[in-house]
C-alpha positions in Angstrom: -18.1 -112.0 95.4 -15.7 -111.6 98.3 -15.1 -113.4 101.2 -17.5 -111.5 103.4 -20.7 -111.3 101.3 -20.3 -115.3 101.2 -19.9 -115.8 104.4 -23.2 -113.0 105.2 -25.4 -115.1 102.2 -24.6 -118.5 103.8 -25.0 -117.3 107.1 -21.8 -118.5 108.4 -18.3 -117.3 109.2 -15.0 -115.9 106.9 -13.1 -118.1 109.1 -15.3 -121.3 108.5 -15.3 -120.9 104.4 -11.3 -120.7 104.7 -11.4 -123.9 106.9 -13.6 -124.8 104.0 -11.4 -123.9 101.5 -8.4 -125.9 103.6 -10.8 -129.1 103.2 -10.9 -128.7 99.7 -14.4 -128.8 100.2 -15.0 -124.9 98.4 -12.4 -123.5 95.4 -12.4 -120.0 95.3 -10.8 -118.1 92.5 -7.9 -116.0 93.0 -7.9 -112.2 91.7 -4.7 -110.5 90.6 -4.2 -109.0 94.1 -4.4 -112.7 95.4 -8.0 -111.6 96.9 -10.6 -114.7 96.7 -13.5 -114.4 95.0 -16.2 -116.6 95.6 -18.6 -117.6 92.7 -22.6 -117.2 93.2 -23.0 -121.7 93.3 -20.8 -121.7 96.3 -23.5 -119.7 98.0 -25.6 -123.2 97.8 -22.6 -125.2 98.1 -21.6 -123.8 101.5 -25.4 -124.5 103.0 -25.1 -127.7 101.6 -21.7 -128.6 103.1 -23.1 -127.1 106.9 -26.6 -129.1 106.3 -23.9 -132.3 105.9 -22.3 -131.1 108.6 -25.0 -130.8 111.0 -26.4 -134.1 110.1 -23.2 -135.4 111.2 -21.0 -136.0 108.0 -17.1 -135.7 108.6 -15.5 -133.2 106.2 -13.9 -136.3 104.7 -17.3 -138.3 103.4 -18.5 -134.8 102.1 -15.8 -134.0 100.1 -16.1 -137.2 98.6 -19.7 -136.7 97.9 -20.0 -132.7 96.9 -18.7 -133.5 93.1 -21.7 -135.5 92.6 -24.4 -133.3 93.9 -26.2 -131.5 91.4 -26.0 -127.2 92.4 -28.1 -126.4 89.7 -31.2 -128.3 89.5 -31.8 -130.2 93.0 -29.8 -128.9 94.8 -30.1 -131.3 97.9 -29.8 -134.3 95.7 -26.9 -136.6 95.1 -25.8 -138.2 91.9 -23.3 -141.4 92.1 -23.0 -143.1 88.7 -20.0 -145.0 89.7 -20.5 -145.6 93.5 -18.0 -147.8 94.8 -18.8 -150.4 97.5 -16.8 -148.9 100.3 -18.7 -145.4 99.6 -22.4 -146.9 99.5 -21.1 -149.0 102.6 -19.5 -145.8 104.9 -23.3 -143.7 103.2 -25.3 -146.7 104.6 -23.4 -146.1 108.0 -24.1 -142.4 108.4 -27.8 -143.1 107.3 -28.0 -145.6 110.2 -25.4 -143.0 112.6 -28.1 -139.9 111.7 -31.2 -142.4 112.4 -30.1 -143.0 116.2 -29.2 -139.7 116.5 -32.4 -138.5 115.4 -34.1 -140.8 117.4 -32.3 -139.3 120.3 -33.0 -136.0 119.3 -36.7 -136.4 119.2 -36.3 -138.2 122.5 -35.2 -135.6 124.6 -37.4 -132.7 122.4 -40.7 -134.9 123.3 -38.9 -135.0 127.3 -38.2 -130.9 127.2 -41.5 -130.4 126.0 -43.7 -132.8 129.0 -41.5 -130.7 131.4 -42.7 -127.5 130.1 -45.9 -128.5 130.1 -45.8 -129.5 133.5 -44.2 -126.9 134.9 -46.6 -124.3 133.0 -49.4 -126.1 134.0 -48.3 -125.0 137.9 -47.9 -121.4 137.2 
């Protein structure tokens, strides 16, 4: 598939899957005319790699990690057979990082919603 019809099934941007592609994060294949063409996994592959990203991940720790998620089976789950310590340590990081960020998050949700409810309750 081109370019485009990625970028509409992932729900994202041309621009963002070349920044992708510049991460080495997606490897589209190159047509005779030197058009990409992007394979039907990356569909998966790209909402996996925004779903890192929005949980906070640097492109750096996901392009470490994206060769040892499995695309076909479970797609959300991660494989590492030969994990070094420095990985599982910066992965126990970004669990902890995303754990106080959610705990903000839910935080100020639970304060947005007693404001709404207090000001609907004077209309």
């Amino acid at each position: 598939m081109r370019i485009g019809e990625l970028a509409r099934r992932a729900e994202t941007t041309p621009r963002l899957l070349r920044y992708y592609e510049q991460q080495g994060l997606i490897t589209p294949r190159r047509e005779a005319n030197g058009y990409r063409a992007y394979d039907e996994y990356l569909v998966d592959r790209v909402l996996q790699i925004r779903g890192l990203l929005d949980a906070g991940l640097p492109t750096r720790i996901i392009k470490q990690i994206l060769p040892c998620l499995d695309t076909l089976d479970a797609p959300r789950t991660i494989h590492f057979a030969d994990a070094t310590p420095e990985m599982l340590a910066t992965l126990e990081s970004e669990a902890d990082r995303m754990t106080r960020r959610i705990l903000c998050l839910t935080r100020n949700r639970d304060a947005i919603r007693e404001y709404l409810d207090v000001v609907k309750g004077l209309s």
